[in-house]
C-alpha positions as CSV (number, residue, x, y, z in Angstrom):
1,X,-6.3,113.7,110.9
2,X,-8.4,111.3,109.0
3,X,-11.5,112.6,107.2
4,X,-14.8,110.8,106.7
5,X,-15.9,110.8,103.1
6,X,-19.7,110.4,102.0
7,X,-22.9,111.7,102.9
8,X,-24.0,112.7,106.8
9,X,-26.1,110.2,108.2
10,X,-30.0,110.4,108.2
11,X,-30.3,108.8,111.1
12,X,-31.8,111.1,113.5
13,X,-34.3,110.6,116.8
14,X,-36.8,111.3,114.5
15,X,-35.7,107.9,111.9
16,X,-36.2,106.1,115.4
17,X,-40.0,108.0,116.0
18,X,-41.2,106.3,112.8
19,X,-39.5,103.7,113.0
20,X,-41.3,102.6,116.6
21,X,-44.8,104.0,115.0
22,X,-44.2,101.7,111.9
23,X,-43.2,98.7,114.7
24,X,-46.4,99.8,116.6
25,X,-49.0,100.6,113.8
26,X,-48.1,98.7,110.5
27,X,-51.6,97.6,109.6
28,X,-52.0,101.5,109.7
29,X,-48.7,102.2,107.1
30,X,-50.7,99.8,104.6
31,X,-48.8,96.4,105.6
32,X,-50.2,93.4,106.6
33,X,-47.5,91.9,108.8
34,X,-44.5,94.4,110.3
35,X,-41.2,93.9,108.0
36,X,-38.1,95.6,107.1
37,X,-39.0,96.4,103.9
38,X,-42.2,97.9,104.8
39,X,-40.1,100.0,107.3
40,X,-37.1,101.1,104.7
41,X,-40.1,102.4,102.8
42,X,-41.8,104.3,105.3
43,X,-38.1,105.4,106.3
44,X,-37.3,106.6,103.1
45,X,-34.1,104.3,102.6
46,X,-32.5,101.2,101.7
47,X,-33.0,98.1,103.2
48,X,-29.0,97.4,103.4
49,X,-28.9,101.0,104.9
50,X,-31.2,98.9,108.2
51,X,-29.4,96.2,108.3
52,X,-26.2,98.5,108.6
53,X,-27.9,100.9,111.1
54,X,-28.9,97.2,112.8
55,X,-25.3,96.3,113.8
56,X,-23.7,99.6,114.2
57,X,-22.4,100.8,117.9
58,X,-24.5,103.8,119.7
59,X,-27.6,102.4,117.5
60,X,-28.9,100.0,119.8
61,X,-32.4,101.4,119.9
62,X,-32.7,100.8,116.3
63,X,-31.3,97.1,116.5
64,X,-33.9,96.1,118.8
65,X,-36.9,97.9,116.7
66,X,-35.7,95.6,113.9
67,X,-35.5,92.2,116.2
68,X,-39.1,93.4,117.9
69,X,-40.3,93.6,113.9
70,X,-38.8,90.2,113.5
71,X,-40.5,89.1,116.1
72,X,-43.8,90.6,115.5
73,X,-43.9,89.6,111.9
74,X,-43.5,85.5,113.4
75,X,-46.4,86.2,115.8
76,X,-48.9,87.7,113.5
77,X,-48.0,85.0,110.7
78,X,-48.6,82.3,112.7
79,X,-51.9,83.6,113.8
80,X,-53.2,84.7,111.1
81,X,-52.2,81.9,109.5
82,X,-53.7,79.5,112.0
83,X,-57.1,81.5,112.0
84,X,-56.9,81.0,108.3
85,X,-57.2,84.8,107.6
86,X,-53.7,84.6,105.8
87,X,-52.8,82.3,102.7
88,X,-51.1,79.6,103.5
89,X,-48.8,78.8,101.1
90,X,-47.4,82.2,101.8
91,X,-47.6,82.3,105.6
92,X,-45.0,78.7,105.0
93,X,-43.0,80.4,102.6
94,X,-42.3,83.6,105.0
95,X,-42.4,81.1,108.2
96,X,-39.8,79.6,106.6
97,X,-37.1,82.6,107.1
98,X,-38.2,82.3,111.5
99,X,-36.6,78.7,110.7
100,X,-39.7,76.9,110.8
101,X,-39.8,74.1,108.0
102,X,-42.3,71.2,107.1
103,X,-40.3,68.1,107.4
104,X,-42.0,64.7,106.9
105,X,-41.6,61.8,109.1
106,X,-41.5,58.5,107.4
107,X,-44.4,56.7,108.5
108,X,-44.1,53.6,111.0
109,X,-44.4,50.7,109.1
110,X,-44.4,48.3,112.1
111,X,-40.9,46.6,111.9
């Protein structure tokens, strides 16, 4: 018989109730966009321990909170930043982990 070794998992129905409530209220948790460090810290663990929880079997539920926070944090980044209520220099600089990126075209020089 093989024996697991460490400590029992926290994660628990209620890791997945906060987790949704940070997902749905994040401005409310003291974060101005959704992300998972915000939600390791509201969770009470570490951000590898998410990323784990993210890609283990029987924790679907949590692997789509983390893509909808993913996805949320790309939509109110690029709103914000477009109604200018966000720096921009730092909406870019997050944008840039959605694999958005400034490229510059060379101009057309009529040739």
């Amino acid at each position: 018989m093989t024996r697991k070794t460490g400590r029992p998992t926290k994660y628990s129905q209620e890791i997945l109730d906060i987790a949704f409530d940070y997902l749905e209220n994040f401005e409310q948790h003291g974060d101005a966009v959704p992300s998972q460090g915000g939600l390791s810290s509201e969770l009470g663990i570490a951000r590898s321990t998410l990323k784990k929880w993210g890609k283990e079997s029987g924790k679907e539920e949590f692997s789509a909170i983390l893509e909808k926070i993913r996805t949320k944090q790309e939509r109110v980044l690029l709103n914000k930043g477009l109604l200018g209520e966000f720096n921009s220099n730092i909406v870019k600089l997050m944008l840039g982990k959605h694999g958005y990126s400034e490229k510059l075209r060379p101009l057309y020089n009529g040739s």
